[in-house]
C-alpha positions in Angstrom: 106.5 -215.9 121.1 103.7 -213.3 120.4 102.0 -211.5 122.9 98.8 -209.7 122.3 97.3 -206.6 123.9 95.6 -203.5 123.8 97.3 -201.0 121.6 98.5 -197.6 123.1 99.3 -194.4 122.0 102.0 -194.9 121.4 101.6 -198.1 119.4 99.9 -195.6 116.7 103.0 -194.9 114.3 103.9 -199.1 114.7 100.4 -200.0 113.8 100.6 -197.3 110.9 103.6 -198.7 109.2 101.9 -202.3 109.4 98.7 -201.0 107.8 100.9 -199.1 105.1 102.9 -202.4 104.1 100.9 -203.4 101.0 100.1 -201.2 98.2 96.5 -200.7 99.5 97.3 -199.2 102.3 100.3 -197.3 101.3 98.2 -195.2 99.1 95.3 -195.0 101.8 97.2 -194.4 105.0 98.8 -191.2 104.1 97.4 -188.6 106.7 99.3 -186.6 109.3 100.0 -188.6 112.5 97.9 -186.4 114.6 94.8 -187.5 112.2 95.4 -191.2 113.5 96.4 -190.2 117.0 92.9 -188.2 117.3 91.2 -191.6 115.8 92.9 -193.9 118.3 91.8 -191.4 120.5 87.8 -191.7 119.5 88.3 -195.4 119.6 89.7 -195.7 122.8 86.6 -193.9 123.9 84.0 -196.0 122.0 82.5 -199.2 124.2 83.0 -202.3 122.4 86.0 -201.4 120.3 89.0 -202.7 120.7 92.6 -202.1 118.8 95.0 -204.9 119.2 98.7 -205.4 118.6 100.6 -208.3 118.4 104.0 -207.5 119.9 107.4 -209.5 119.8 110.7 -208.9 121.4 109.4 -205.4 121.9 108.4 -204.9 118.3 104.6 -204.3 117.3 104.7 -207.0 114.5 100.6 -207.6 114.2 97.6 -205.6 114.9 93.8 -205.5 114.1 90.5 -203.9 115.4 87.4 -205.7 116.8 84.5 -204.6 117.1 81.2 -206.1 119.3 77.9 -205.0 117.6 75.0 -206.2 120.0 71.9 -206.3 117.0 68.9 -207.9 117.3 69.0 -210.2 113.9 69.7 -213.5 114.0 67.8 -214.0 117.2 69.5 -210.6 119.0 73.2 -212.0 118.2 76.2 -210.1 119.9 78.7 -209.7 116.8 82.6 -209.3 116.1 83.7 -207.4 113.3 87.4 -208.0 112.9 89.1 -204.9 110.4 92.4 -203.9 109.7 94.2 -207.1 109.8 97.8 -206.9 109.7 101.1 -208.9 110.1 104.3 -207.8 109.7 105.1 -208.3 105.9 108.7 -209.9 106.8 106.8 -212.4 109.2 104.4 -213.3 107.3 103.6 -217.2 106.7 104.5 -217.9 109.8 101.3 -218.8 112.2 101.1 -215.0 113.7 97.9 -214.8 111.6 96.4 -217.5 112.9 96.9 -216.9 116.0 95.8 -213.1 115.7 92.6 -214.7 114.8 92.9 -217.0 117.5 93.0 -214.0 119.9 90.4 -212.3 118.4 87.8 -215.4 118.3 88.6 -215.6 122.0 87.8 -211.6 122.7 84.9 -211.9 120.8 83.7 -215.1 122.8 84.2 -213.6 126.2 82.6 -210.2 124.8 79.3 -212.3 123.9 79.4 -212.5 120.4 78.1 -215.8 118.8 78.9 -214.6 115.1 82.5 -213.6 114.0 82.8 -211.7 111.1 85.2 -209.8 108.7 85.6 -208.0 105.6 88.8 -208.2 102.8 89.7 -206.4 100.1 88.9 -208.7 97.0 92.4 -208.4 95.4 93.8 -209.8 98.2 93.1 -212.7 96.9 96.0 -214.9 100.1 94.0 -213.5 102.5 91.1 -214.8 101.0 92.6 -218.3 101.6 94.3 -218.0 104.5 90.5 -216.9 106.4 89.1 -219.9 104.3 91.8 -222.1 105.8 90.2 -220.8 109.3 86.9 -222.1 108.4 85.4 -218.4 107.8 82.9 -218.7 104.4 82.7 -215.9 102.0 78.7 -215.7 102.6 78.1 -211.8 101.9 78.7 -209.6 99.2 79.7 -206.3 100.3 79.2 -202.8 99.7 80.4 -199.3 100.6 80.3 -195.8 99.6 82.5 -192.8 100.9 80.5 -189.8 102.5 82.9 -187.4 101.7 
């Protein structure tokens, strides 16, 4: 049985090693552990953001982010941006997913949101289904641009 919950602290290095299990994030996730710690940090901080882990037997084996962007398009609709979805790579395939998403849908509802929303990298071409699967459409193209 999974159990989800806010992440801690102390979840950081877990949730690292989940987001560095693909070769995406193994080549993006490669700052010191005191650059994610400060970031947890700033989240924690932030109204409307949330970082989740999925934990099992003790072990953090899913995590992902949600965000709740109040806007005032589509009639002033409350939003959820779900990021940084991640199950554990040897438990994959076996429902976590859906009911991370499950979880999240359910924060986003009680949060006020009326639109759910998510972004994947386009390679990633099982994820691709596996949100389909969940009834999300891929309705947007999107766009982005480092500021470094």
């Amino acid at each position: 049985m999974i159990r989800f919950r806010d992440a801690r602290r102390e979840d950081v290095a877990a949730i690292l090693a989940l987001l560095a299990d693909d070769a995406l994030g193994a080549q993006r996730e490669t700052a010191p552990l005191e650059t994610y710690l400060a970031a947890f940090d700033r989240m924690a901080a932030a109204p409307g953001m949330l970082l989740i882990v999925g934990e099992q037997e003790g072990r953090v084996v899913a995590t992902y982010q949600l965000a709740i962007l109040p806007g005032l398009s589509l009639r002033a609709a409350t939003r959820a941006l779900v990021e940084a979805v991640r199950v554990a790579s040897d438990l994959r395939s076996q429902g976590i997913g859906a009911d991370l998403m499950a979880d999240a849908e359910a924060r986003a509802r009680a949060a006020g949101a009326t639109l759910i929303q998510l972004t994947t990298h386009r390679s990633r071409k099982r994820a691709h289904r596996f949100y389909e699967r969940l009834g999300f459409t891929a309705s947007h193209i999107g766009y982005k641009r480092a500021l470094d």
